[in-house]
BASE-534419 format. One line per 3 residues: number of its first residue (from 1); their letters; for each residue x, y negated, z of C-alpha. Coordinates in nm, 3 decimals, padded with zeros to 5 digits, always signed. Example, Ala and Ser with C-alpha at 12.3 -4.5 7.8 and 13.67 -1.06 7.14 Angstrom:
2
1) AS) +01.230/+00.450/+00.780 | +01.367/+00.106/+00.714 .
This chain:
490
1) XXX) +02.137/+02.360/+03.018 | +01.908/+02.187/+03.276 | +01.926/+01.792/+03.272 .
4) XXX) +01.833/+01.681/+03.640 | +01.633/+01.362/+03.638 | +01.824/+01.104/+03.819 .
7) XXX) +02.132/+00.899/+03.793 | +02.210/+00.633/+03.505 | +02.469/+00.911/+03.381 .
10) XXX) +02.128/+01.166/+03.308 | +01.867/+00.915/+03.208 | +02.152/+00.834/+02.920 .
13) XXX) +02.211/+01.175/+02.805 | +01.792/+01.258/+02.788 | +01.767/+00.937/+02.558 .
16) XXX) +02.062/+01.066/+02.353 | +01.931/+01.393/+02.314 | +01.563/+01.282/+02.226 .
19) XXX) +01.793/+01.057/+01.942 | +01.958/+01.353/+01.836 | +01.672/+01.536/+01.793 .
22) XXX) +01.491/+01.281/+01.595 | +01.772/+01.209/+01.404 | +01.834/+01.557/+01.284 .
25) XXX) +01.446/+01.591/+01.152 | +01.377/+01.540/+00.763 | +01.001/+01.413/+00.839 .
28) XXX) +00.889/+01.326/+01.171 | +00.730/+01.547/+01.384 | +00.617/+01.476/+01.732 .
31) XXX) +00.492/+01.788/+01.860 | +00.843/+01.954/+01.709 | +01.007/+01.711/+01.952 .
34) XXX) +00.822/+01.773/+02.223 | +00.858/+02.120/+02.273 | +01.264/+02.144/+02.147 .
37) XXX) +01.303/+01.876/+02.440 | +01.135/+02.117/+02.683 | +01.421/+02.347/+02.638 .
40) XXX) +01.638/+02.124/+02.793 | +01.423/+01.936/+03.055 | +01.136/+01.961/+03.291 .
43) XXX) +00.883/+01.759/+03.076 | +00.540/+01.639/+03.046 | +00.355/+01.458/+02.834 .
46) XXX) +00.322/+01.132/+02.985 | +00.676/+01.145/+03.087 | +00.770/+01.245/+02.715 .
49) XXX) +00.578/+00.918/+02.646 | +00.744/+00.691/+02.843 | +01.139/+00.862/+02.732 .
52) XXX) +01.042/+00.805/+02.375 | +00.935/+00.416/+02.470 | +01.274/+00.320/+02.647 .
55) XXX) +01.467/+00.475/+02.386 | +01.259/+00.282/+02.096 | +01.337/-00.049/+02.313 .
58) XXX) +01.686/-00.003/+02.368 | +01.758/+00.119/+02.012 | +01.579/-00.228/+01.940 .
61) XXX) +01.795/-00.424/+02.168 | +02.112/-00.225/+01.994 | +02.017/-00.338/+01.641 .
64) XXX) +01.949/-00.723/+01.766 | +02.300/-00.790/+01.854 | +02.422/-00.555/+01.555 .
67) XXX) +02.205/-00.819/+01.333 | +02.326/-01.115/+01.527 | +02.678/-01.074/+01.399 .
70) XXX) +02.569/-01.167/+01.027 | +02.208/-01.355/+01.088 | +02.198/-01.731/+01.188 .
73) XXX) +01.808/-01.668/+01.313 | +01.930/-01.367/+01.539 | +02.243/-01.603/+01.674 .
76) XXX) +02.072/-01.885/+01.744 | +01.770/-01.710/+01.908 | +02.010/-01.554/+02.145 .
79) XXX) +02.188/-01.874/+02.233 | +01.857/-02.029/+02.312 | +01.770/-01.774/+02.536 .
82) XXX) +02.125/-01.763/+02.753 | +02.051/-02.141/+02.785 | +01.719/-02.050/+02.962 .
85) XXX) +01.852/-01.787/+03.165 | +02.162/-02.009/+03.291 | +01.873/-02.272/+03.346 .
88) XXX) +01.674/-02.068/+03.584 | +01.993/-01.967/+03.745 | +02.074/-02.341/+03.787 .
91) XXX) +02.382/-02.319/+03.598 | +02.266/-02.630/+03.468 | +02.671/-02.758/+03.310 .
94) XXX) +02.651/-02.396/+03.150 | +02.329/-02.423/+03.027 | +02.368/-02.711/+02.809 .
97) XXX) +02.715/-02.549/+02.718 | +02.559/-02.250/+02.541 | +02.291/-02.513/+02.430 .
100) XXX) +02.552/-02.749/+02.195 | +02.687/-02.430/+02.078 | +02.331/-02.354/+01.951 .
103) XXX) +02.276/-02.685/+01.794 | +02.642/-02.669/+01.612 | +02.511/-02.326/+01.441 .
106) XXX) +02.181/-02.506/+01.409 | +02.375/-02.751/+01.160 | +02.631/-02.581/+01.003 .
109) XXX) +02.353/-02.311/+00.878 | +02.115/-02.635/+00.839 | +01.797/-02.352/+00.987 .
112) XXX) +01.629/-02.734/+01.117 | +01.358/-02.541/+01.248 | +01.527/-02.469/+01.555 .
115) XXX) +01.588/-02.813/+01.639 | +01.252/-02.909/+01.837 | +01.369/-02.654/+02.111 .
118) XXX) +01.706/-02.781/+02.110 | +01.578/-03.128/+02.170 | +01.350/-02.994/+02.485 .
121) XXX) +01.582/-02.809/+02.633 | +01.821/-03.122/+02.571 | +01.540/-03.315/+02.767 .
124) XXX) +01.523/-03.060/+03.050 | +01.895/-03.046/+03.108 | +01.913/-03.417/+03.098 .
127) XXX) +01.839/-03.497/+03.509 | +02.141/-03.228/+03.578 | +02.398/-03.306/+03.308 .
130) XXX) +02.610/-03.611/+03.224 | +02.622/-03.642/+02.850 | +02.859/-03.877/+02.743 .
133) XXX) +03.163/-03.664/+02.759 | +03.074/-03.379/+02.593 | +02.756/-03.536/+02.372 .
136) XXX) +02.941/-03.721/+02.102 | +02.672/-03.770/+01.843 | +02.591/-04.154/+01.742 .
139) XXX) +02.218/-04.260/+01.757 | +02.270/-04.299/+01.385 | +02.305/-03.920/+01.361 .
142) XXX) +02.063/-03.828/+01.579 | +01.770/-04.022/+01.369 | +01.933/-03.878/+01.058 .
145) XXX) +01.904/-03.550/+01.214 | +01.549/-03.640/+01.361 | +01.437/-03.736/+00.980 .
148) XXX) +01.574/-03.403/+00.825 | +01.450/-03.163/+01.118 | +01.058/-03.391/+01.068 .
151) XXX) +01.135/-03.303/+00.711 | +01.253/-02.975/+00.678 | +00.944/-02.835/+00.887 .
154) XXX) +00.688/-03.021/+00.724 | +00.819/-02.906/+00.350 | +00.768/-02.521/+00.503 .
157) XXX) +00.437/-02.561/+00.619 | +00.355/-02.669/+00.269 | +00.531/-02.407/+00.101 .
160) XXX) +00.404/-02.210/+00.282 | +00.047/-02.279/+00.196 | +00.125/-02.338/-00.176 .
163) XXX) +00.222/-01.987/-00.164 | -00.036/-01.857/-00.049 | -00.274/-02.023/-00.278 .
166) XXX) -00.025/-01.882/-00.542 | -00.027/-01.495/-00.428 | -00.424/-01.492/-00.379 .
169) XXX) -00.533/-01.665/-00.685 | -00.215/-01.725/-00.912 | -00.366/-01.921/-01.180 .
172) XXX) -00.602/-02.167/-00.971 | -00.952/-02.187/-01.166 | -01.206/-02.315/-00.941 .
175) XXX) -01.196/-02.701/-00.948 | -01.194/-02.754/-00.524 | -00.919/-02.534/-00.543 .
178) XXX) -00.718/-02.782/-00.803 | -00.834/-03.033/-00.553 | -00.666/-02.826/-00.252 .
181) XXX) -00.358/-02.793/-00.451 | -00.287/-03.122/-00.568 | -00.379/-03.308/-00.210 .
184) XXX) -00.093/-03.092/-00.099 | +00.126/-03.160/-00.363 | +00.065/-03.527/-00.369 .
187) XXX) +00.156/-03.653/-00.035 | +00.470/-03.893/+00.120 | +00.657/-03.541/+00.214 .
190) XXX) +00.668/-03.483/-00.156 | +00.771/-03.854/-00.279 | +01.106/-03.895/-00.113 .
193) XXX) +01.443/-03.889/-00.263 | +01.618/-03.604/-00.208 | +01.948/-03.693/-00.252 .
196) XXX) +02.078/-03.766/+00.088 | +01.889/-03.423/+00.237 | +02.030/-03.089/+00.324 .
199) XXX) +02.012/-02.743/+00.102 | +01.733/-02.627/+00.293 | +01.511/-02.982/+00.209 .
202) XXX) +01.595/-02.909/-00.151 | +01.569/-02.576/-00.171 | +01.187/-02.548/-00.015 .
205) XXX) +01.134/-02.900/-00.209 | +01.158/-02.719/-00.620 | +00.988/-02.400/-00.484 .
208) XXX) +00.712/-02.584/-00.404 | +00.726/-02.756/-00.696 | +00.766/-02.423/-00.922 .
211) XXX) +00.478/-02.222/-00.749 | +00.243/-02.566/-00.777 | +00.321/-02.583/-01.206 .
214) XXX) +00.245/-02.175/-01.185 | -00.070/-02.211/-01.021 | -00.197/-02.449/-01.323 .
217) XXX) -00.013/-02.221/-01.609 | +00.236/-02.448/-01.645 | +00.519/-02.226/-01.696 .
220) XXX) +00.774/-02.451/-01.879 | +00.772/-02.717/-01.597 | +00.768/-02.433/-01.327 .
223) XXX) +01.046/-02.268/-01.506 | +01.276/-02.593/-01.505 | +01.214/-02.604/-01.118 .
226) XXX) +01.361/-02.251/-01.106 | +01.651/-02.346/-01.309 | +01.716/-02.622/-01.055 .
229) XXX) +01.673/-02.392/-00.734 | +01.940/-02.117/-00.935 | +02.144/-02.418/-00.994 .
232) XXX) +02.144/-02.497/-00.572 | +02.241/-02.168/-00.499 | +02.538/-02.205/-00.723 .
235) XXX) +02.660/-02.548/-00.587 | +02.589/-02.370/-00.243 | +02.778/-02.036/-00.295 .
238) XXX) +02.816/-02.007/+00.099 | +02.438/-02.016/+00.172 | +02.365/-01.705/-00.054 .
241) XXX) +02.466/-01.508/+00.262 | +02.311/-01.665/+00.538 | +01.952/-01.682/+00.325 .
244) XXX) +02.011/-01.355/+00.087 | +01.649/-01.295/+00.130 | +01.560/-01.602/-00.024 .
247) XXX) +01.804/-01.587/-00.250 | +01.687/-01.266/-00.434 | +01.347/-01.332/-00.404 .
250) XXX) +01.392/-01.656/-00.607 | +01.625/-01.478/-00.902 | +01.313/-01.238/-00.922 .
253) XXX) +01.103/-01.540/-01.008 | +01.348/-01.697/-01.202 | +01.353/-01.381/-01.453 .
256) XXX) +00.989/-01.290/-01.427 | +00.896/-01.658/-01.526 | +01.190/-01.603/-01.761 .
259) XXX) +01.033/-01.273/-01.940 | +00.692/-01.441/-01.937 | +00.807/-01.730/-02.148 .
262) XXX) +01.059/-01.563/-02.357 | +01.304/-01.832/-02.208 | +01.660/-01.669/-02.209 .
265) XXX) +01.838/-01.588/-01.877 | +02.198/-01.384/-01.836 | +02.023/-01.036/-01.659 .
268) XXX) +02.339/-00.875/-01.602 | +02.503/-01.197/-01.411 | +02.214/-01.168/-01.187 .
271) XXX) +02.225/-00.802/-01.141 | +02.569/-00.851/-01.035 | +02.472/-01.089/-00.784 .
274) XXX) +02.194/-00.845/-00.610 | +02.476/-00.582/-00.594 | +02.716/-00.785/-00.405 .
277) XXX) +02.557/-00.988/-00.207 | +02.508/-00.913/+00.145 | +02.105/-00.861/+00.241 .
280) XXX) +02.006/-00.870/+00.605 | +01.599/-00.805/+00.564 | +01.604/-00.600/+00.255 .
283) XXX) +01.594/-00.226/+00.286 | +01.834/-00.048/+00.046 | +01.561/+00.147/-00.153 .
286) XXX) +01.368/-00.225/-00.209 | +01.731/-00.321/-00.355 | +01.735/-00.026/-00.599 .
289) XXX) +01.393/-00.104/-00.703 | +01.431/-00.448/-00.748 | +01.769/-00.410/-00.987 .
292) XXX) +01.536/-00.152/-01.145 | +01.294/-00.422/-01.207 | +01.574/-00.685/-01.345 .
295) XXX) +01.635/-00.399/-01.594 | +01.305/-00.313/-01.725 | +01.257/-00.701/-01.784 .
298) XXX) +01.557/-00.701/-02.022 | +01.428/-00.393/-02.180 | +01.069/-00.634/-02.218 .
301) XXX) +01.276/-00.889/-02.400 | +01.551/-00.670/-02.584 | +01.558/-00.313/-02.582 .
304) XXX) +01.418/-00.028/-02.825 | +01.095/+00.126/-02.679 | +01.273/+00.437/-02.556 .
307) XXX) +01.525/+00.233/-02.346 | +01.201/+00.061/-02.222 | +01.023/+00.353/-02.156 .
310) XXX) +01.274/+00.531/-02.019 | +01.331/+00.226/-01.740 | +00.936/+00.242/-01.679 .
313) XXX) +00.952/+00.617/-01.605 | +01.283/+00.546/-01.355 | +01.043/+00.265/-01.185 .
316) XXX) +00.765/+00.519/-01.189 | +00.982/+00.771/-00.948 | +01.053/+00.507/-00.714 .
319) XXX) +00.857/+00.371/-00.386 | +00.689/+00.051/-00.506 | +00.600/-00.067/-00.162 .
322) XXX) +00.930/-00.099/-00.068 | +00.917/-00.483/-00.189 | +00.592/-00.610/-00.009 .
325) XXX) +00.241/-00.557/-00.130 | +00.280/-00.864/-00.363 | +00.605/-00.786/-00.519 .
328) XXX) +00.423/-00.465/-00.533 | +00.127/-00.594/-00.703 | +00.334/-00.720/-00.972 .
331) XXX) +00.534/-00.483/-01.024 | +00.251/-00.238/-01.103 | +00.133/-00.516/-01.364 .
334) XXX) +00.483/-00.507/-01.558 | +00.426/-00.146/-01.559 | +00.116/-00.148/-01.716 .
337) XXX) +00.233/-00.418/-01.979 | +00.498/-00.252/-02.076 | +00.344/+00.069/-02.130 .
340) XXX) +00.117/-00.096/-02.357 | +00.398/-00.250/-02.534 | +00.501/+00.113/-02.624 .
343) XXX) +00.223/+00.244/-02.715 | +00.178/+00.477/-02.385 | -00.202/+00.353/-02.354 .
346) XXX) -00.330/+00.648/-02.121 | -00.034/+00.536/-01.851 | -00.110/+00.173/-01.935 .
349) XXX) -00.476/+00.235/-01.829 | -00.341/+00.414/-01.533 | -00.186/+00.147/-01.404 .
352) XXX) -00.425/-00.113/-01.486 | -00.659/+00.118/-01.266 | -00.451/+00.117/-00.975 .
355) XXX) -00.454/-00.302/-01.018 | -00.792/-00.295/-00.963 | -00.778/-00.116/-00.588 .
358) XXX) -00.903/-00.261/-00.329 | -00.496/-00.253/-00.158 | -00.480/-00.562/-00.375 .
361) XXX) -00.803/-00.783/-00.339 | -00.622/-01.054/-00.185 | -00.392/-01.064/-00.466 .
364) XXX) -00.457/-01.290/-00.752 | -00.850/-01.246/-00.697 | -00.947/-01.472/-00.935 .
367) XXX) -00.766/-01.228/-01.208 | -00.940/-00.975/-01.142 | -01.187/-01.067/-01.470 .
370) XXX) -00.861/-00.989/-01.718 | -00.850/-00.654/-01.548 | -01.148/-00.581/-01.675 .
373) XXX) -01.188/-00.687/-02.019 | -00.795/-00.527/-02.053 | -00.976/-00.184/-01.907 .
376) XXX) -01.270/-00.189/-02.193 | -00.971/-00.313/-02.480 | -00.727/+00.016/-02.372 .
379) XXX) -01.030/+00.266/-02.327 | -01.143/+00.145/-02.708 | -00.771/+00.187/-02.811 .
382) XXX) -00.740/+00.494/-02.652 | -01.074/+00.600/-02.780 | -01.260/+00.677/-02.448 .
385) XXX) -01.611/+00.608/-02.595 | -01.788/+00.832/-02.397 | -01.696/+00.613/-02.083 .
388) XXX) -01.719/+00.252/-02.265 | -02.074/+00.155/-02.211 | -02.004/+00.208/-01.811 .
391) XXX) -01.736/+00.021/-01.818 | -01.891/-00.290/-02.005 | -02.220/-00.262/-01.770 .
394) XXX) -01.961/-00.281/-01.476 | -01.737/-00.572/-01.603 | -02.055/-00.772/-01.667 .
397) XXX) -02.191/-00.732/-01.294 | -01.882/-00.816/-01.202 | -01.838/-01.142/-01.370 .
400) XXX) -02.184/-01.237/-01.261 | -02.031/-01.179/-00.895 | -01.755/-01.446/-00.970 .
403) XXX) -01.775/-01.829/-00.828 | -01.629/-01.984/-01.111 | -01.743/-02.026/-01.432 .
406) XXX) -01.732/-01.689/-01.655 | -01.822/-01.808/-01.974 | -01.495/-01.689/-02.127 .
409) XXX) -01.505/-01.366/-02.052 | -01.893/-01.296/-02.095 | -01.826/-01.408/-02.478 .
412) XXX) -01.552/-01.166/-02.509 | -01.781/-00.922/-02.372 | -02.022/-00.978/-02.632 .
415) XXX) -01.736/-00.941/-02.908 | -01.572/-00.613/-02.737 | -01.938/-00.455/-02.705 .
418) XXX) -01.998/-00.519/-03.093 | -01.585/-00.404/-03.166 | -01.686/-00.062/-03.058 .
421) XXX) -02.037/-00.013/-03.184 | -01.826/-00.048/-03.500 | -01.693/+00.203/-03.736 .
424) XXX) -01.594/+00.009/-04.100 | -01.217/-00.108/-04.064 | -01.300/-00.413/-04.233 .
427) XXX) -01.610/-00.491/-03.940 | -01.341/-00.432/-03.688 | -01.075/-00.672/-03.797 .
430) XXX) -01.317/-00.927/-03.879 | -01.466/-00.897/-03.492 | -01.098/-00.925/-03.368 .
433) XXX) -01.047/-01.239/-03.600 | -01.330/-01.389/-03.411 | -01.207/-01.345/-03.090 .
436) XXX) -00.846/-01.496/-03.208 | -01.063/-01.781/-03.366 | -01.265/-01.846/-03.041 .
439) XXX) -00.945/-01.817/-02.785 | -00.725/-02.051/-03.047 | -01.009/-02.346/-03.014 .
442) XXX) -00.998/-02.279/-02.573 | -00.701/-02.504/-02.452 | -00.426/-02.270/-02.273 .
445) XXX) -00.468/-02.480/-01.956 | -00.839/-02.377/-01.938 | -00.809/-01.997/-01.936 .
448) XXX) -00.860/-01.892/-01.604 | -00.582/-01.602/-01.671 | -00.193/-01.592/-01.585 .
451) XXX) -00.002/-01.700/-01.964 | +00.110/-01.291/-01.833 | -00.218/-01.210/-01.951 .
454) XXX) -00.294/-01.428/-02.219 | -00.029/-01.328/-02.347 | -00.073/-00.953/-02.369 .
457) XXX) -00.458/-00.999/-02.512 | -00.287/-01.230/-02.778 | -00.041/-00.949/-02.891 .
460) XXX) -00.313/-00.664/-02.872 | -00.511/-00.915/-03.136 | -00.229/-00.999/-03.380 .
463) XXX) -00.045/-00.587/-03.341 | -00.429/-00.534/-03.495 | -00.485/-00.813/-03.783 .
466) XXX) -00.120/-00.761/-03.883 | -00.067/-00.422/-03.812 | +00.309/-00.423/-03.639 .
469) XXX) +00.390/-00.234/-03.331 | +00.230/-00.423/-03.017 | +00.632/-00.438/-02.846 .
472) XXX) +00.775/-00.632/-03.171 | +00.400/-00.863/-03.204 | +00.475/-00.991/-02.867 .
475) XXX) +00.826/-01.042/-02.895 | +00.722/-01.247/-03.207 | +00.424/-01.442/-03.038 .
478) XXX) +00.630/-01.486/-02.703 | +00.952/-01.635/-02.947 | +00.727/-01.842/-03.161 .
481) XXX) +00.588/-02.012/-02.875 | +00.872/-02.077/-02.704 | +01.012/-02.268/-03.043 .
484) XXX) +00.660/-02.480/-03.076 | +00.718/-02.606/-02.739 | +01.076/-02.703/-02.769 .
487) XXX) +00.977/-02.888/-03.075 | +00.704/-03.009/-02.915 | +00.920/-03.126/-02.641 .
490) X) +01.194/-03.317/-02.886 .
């Protein structure tokens, strides 16, 4: 069968058979498709080329208005571009039809960010259209509406800068940095009642707050924040659809903040949510991986080490980039935590080795000092001794390397060097009762580390001087600390 290369009829059935043909290929393979086409058609290369181009575009075009059906940002995007079209047409009454349909979605889904095109398009339209009988908001409205749009954009610039300051550095150390922070932080956008604004003014208003009180370790305050955004979602049950990204994103921190603190949270409510709720940006394999994740952090806080092993191998056959590189990131770090926590040291020094890549030197860069001393504590563990002298000469150049101030981790150094040069028992657990005795005089707030890591190095010191399993010492030290700062708090 010969496809003749005109008509609208033949162009359609070349672009079906080229989707056909991809569609039916395990992996894909361009030169495969290339020469099965050829059976059919007169081809080239270049024309090849330019078949597999229109098809990408209009299977493009076909998933937009597939997506438009359950996204507000897809919707409204489209009604903002009919009003443009019907304006260069000079359907000017039509126009600013399609327009107020725009701005209606605009509120009900309260996505504010749209609202500085509504207004200039409102402008453009307003030499062509009479308003007053279809326009039926009250100048009280409109500066209402004016103060939440101002608003809502300026709270997700912040955020957005917060978080980034969060994902590259998570616990902020250098002091212009603290500066950076708290300028944004303490500004007018952040000192107004919330009360009378929308979701989305709340919602981006505790996120900020939560990722600021993680940045300075400040977990029980960030925490809190967390509880308040879980507790929007729930007074907002609607929203949860039209912002399901969001929505499991902040679950995820809600129970990793959760896990780090030892503060209790209902894991199988949640898991129950991410299963029925409807994602629009999420790919199904990031879904799987990320109820995977929900599980292994209950198995942190509760399980027996072979449930918690056994949910650490099931992570370990899955594709960890299917979250994003920092979701990634962090997922890799629970992996190598709780490897440790069972006693698997050679895969816990796996994956603290793949932390270190250079894939992640944007992440948490400031962190990358723990790495390091935790790579010289698992090879001594482990009982790599052959290799421990590198990897102490390498740790040291790289703290030299650092910007902020080191001194932490150069004494630790100092103590790990003389741990392994060590053979008596009763040497060894007097070196490690040093190092508890130097980090218990260091206020929490001043080590540069995540309370992650803190932490972990705390249980590897206390599974040694009292000799339990390292999975029930941190459950302990976690617990224990979580008590002292609720009596603290009372």
């Amino acid at each position: 069968m010969t496809f003749k290369q005109s008509g609208g009829e033949t162009r359609l059935k070349t672009y079906l058979k080229m989707f056909e043909m991809i569609d039916k290929q395990l992996e894909y393979n361009e030169d495969k498709l290339y020469f099965a086409l050829q059976k059919y058609m007169r081809l080239n290369r270049h024309k090849f080329a330019n078949i597999k181009y229109v098809l990408y575009q209009k299977i493009l075009m076909n998933i937009r208005y597939l997506y438009r059906e359950h996204n507000p940002n897809f919707e409204i995007q489209g009604l903002l571009e009919q009003t443009a079209i019907l304006y260069h047409k000079t359907l000017y009454q039509q126009s600013f039809t399609v327009l107020q349909k725009a701005r209606r979605v605009i509120l009900k889904r309260e996505v504010y960010s749209y609202m500085p095109q509504v207004t200039t398009w409102e402008n453009r339209l307003s030499q062509y259209v009479l308003y007053s009988s279809t326009y039926n908001s009250s100048i009280e409205e409109d500066l209402t509406l004016l103060e939440e749009t101002k608003l809502n954009i300026e709270l997700l610039e912040l955020l957005t800068k917060v978080k980034l300051i969060h994902q590259q550095q998570g616990k902020v150390n250098i002091l212009e940095n603290k500066h950076e922070l708290l300028c944004l932080i303490d500004n007018m956008v952040m000192n107004q009642s919330l009360t009378k604004f929308s979701f989305r003014v709340r919602l981006s208003y505790y996120e900020i707050n939560a990722l600021y009180h993680i940045s300075l370790n400040n977990y029980q305050h960030s925490y809190g924040y967390y509880q308040k955004l879980m507790k929007l979602w729930e007074e907002n049950d609607t929203k949860k659809k039209f912002f399901s990204e969001e929505y499991i994103k902040h679950i995820f921190e809600y129970l990793w903040i959760g896990i780090v603190t030892n503060l209790s949270a209902d894991y199988k409510i949640y898991l129950t949510e991410i299963e029925t709720t409807l994602i629009d940006f999420i790919p199904q394999e990031a879904q799987e991986l990320l109820i995977s994740v929900i599980e292994c952090l209950e198995c942190l806080a509760y399980a027996s080490p072979t449930e918690l092993t056994e949910k650490l191998e099931d992570i370990s056959q899955k594709d960890r980039q299917a979250c994003g590189i920092f979701w990634e990131f962090r997922i890799q770090q629970m992996m190598s935590m709780g490897y440790f926590l069972v006693n698997d040291l050679q895969n816990a020094l796996r994956y603290n080795y793949i932390l270190k890549n250079d894939k992640y030197q944007h992440i948490y860069s400031t962190h990358k000092c723990f790495l390091r001393i935790w790579n010289i504590i698992l090879d001594y563990e482990i009982g790599n001794l052959d290799v421990l002298d590198y990897t102490y000469r390498s740790a040291n150049r790289f703290f030299k390397k650092q910007e902020y101030d080191t001194t932490l981790e150069i004494v630790l150094l100092k103590k790990l060097r003389k741990l392994y040069n060590t053979v008596d028992n009763e040497d060894t657990l007097k070196i490690i009762s040093e190092i508890e005795d130097y980090l218990y005089r260091l206020p929490e707030q001043d080590l540069p580390w995540q309370k992650l890591e803190y932490n972990l190095l705390q249980t590897w010191i206390k599974g040694k001087l009292s000799k339990t399993s390292f999975l029930e010492t941190y459950r302990s030290l976690v617990t224990k600390k979580q008590l002292l700062d609720m009596t603290l708090e009372m």
